[in-house]
C-alpha positions in Angstrom: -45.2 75.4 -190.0 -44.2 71.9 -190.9 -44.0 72.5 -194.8 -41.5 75.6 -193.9 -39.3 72.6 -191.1 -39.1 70.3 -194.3 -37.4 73.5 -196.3 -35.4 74.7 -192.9 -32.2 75.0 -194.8 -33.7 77.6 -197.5 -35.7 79.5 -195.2 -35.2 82.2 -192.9 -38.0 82.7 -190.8 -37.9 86.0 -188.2 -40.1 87.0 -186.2 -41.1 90.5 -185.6 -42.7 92.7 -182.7 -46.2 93.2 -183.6 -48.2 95.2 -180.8 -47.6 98.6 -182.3 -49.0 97.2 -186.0 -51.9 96.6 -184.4 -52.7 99.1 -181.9 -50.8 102.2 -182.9 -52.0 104.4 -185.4 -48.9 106.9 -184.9 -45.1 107.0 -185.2 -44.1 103.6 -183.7 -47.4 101.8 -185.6 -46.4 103.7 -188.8 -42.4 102.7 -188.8 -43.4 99.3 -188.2 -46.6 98.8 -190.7 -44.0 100.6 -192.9 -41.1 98.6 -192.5 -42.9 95.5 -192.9 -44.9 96.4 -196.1 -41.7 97.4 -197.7 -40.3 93.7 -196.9 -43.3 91.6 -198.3 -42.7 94.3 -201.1 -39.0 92.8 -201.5 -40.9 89.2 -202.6 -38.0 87.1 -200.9 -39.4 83.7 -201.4 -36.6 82.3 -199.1 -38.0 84.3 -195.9 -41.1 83.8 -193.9 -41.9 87.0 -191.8 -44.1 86.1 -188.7 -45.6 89.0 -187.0 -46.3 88.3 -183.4 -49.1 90.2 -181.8 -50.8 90.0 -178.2 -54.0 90.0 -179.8 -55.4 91.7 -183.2 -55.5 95.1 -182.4 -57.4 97.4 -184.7 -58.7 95.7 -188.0 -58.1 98.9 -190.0 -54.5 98.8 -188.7 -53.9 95.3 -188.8 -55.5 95.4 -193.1 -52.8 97.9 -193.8 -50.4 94.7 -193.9 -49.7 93.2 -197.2 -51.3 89.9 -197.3 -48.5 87.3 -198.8 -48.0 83.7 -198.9 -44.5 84.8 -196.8 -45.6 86.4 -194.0 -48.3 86.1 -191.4 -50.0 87.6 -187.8 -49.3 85.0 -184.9 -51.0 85.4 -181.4 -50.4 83.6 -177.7 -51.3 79.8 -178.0 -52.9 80.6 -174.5 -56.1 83.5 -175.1 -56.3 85.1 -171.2 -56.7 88.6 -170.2 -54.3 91.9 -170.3 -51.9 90.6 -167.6 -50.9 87.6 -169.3 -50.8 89.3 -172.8 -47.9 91.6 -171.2 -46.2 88.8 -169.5 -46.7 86.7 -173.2 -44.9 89.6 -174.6 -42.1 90.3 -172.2 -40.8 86.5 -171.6 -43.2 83.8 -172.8 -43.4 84.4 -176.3 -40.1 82.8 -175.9 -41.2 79.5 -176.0 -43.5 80.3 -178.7 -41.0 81.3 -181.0 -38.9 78.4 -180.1 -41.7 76.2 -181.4 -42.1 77.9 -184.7 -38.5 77.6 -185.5 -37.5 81.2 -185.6 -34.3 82.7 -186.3 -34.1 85.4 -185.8 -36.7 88.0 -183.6 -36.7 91.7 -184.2 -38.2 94.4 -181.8 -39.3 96.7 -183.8 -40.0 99.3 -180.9 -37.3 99.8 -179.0 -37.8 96.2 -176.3 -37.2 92.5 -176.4 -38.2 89.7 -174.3 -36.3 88.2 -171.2 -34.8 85.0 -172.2 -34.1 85.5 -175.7 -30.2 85.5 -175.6 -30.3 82.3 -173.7 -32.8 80.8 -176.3 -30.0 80.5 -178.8 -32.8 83.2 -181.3 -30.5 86.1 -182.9 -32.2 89.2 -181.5 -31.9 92.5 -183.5 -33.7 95.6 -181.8 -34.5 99.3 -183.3 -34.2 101.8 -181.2 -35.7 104.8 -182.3 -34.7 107.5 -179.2 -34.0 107.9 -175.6 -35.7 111.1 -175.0 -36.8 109.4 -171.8 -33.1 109.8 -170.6 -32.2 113.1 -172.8 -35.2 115.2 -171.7 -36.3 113.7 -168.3 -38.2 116.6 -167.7 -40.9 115.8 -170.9 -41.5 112.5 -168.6 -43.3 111.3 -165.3 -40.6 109.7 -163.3 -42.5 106.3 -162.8 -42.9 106.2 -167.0 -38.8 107.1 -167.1 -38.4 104.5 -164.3 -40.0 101.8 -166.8 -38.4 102.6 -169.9 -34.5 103.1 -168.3 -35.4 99.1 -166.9 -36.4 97.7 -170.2 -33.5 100.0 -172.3 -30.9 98.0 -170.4 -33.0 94.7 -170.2 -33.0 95.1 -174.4 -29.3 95.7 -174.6 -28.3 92.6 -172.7 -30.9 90.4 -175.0 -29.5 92.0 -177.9 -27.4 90.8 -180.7 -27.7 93.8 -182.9 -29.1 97.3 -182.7 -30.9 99.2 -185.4 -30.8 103.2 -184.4 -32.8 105.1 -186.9 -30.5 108.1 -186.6 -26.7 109.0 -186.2 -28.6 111.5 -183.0 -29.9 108.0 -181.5 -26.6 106.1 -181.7 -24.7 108.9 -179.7 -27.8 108.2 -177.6 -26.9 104.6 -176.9 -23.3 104.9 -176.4 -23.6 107.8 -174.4 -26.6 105.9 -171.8 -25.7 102.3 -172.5 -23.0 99.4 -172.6 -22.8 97.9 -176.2 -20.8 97.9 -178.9 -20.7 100.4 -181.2 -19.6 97.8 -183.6 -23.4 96.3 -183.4 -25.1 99.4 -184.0 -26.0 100.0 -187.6 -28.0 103.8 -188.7 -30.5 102.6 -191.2 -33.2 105.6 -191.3 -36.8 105.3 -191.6 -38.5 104.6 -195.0 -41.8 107.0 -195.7 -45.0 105.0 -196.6 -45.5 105.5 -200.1 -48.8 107.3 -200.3 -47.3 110.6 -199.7 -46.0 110.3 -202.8 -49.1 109.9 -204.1 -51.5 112.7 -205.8 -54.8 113.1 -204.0 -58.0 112.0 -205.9 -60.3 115.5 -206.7 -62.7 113.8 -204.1 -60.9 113.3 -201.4 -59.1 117.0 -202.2 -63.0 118.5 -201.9 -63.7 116.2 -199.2 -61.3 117.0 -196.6 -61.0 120.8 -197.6 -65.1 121.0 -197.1 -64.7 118.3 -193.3 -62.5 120.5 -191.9 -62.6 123.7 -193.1 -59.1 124.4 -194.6 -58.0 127.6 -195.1 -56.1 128.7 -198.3 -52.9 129.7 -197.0 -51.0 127.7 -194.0 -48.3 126.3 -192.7 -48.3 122.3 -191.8 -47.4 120.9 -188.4 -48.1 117.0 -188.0 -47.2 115.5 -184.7 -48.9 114.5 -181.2 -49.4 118.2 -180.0 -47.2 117.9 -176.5 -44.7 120.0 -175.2 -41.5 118.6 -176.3 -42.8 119.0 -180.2 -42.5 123.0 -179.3 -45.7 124.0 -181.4 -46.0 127.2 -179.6 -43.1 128.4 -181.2 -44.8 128.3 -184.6 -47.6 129.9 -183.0 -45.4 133.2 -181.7 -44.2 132.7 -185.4 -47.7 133.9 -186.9 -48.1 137.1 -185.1 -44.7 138.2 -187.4 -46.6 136.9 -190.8 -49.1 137.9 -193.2 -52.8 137.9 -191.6 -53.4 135.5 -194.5 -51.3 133.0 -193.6 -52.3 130.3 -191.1 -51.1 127.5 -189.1 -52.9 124.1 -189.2 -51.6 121.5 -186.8 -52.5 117.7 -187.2 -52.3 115.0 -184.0 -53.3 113.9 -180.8 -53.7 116.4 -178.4 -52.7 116.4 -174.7 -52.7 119.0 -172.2 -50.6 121.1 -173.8 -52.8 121.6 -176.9 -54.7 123.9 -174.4 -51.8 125.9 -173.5 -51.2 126.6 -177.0 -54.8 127.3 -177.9 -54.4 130.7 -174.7 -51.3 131.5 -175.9 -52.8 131.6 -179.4 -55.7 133.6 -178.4 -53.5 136.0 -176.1 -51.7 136.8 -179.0 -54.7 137.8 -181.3 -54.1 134.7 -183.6 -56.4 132.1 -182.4 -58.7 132.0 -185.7 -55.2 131.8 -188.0 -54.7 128.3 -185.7 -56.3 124.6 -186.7 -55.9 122.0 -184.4 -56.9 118.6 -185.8 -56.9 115.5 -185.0 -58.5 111.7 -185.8 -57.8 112.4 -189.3 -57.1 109.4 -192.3 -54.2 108.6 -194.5 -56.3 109.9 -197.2 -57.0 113.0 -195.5 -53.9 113.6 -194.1 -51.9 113.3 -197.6 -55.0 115.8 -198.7 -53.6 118.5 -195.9 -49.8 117.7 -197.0 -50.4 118.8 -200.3 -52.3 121.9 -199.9 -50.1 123.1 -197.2 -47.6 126.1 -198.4 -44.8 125.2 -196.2 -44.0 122.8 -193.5 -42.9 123.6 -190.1 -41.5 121.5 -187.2 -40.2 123.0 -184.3 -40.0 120.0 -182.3 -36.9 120.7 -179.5 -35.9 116.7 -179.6 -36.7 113.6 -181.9 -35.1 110.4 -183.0 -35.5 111.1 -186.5 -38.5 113.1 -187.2 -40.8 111.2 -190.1 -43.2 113.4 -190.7 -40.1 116.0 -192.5 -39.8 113.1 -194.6 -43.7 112.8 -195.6 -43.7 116.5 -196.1 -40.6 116.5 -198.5 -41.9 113.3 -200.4 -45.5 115.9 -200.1 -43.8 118.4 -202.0 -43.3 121.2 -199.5 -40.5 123.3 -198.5 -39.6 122.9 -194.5 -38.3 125.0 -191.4 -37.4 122.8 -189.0 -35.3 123.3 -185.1 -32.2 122.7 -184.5 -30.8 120.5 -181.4 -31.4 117.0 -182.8 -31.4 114.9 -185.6 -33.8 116.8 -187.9 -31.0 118.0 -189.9 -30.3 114.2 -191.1 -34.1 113.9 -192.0 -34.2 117.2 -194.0 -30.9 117.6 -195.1 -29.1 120.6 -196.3 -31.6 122.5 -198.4 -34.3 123.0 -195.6 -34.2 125.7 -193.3 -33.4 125.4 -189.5 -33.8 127.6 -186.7 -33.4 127.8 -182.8 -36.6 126.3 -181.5 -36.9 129.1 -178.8 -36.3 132.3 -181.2 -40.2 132.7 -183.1 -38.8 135.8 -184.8 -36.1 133.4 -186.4 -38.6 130.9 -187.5 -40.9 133.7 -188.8 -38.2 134.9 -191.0 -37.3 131.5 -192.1 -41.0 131.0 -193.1 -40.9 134.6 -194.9 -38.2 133.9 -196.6 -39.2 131.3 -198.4 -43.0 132.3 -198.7 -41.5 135.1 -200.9 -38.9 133.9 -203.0 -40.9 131.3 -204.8 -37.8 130.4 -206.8 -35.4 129.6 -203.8 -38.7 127.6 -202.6 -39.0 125.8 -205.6 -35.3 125.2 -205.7 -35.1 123.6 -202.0 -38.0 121.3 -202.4 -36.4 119.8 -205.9 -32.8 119.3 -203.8 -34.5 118.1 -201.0 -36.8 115.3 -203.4 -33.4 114.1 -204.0 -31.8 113.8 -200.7 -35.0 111.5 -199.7 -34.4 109.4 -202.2 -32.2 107.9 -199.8 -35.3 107.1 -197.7 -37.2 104.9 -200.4 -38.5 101.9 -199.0 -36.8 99.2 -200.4 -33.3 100.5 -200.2 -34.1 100.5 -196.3 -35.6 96.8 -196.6 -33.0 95.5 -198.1 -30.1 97.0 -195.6 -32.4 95.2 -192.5 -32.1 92.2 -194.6 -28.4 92.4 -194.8 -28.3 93.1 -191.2 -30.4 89.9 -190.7 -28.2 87.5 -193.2 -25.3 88.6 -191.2 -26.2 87.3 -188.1 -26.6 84.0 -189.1 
């Protein structure tokens, strides 16, 4: 980086967290891909973003980074095996990034390395939630053991927190020692695509691969316990025969608990569990959904309300968390352990096509607030403010 040394008074160069660009195709991987996309969109010639990665992951996760002149993957200096690439990433990167000049690093999932405080490097971290401390019970108590450590190890290496909801700063304060002074809200930003219309191919496509029904509802989420899609289930027994429930993510255990309960109820061919599916296909489902649920009992923010606003669709969502920030106002929300509530929520809004219409326009607008670059350019501040 010795052309970028020669120009060290007009550049900024930070570093960011990289493991989940490369390896996570899900909510972490999204928020960061995202985040970092809508930076290199920014086109701040007097920054150089330097992603830092254990290794290169997944190529099709990795490609989904802009390529610029400004910004670029770096790896160990050292290529060993897993153990070290964990050790790399919890304390020795440190030295790495002291080589390449750095300013500032940002953790972009909720940890930063040991040693960073003392290495003179700004560190910023977002956290996202703290579940692991909220809900216990969703967690195995080595797991909670793990992440309670490395929240606290993160706090004392950081000189700045990013929580990506008001819910996940009450969070912080509440199970942590920082202050609130330091903690900034700036919400996710929604990858762009959802905004997009769907070519006629890929609508045929996807439709024909997995056997989409006319009418449903939308769920998209890992398909766990905590994201409370059995309530949406109990929901359909209460609706039209016509009207079924399609439900997008990975599955875990309690996919099968929902897939009895679904058949105990007479409703198991109104249910569509699906998972490994594309961006492409997945904005396909968004916008031939009728309405989006999300009954999720506890999230940081809750993206996919977001993608589903920006997808133009109406939304019932829970109460209890933060979902009312993502949605705002104008969508519905219900107690996520009353079905017949949610089922009249859905009704509602099935049949009266003009209070439908009305809530998706209002809600389009309190998104707006979630654009991309209005996001990138509040990290940024965050950033210049620090130095």
């Amino acid at each position: 980086f010795s052309s970028f040394q020669i120009l060290r008074f007009k550049i900024m160069i930070i570093g960011f967290d990289g493991k989940r660009i490369v390896r996570n195709n899900t909510g972490l991987g999204n928020y960061c891909r995202t985040l970092i996309n809508d930076m290199i969109r920014c086109n701040d010639k007097d920054k150089k973003l330097l992603i830092y990665c254990p290794d290169k992951g997944r190529d099709e996760l990795r490609k989904q980074i802009i390529e610029s002149e400004n910004s670029d993957f770096v790896y160990p200096n050292k290529k060993r095996g897993k153990i070290y690439k964990g050790l790399w990433r919890t304390k020795k990167i440190v030295k790495q990034l002291l080589d390449d000049n750095v300013d500032i690093y940002h953790g972009l999932s909720g940890e930063l390395p040991l040693g960073l405080k003392d290495s003179g490097i700004k560190g910023i971290v977002t956290i996202h939630d703290l579940i692991f401390l909220r809900h216990p019970e969703y967690y195995h108590w080595f797991d909670r053991k793990i992440y309670t450590w490395k929240f606290h190890q993160t706090l004392r290496q950081a000189d700045h927190i990013i929580a990506i909801s008001e819910c996940t700063k009450r969070d912080i304060l509440e199970f942590g020692d920082f202050n609130p002074e330091k903690i900034s809200v700036i919400y996710q930003s929604c990858n762009p695509r959802f905004a997009e219309i769907p070519s006629r191919e890929d609508i045929c496509n996807t439709i024909e691969q997995y056997k989409l029904p006319e009418r449903y509802l939308l769920n998209v989420g890992t398909i766990e316990e905590r994201k409370n899609l059995m309530l949406a289930v109990r929901a359909l027994t209460k609706l039209p025969e016509e009207i079924h429930l399609v439900a997008v993510g990975r599955q875990t255990r309690y996919a099968e608990k929902v897939r009895k309960e679904a058949e105990t109820l007479g409703v198991s061919h109104r249910l569509h569990l699906l998972s490994g599916v594309s961006d492409n296909e997945l904005n396909v489902i968004y916008k031939n959904a009728e309405l989006f649920v999300y009954p999720s009992r506890y999230e940081g923010f809750g993206i996919p309300i977001i993608e589903a606003i920006f997808s133009g669709l109406a939304v019932v969502a829970s109460t209890g968390s933060c979902l009312e920030e993502a949605g705002g106002p104008h969508c519905l929300y219900v107690n996520p352990d009353d079905y017949e509530e949610m089922a009249k929520a859905v009704a509602q809004l099935i049949c009266d096509k003009e209070d439908r219409r009305r809530r998706i326009e209002l809600s389009m607008e309190y998104v707006h607030k979630f654009k991309g670059s209005n996001l990138a350019a509040q990290v940024f501040d965050i950033y210049k403010e620090l130095l």
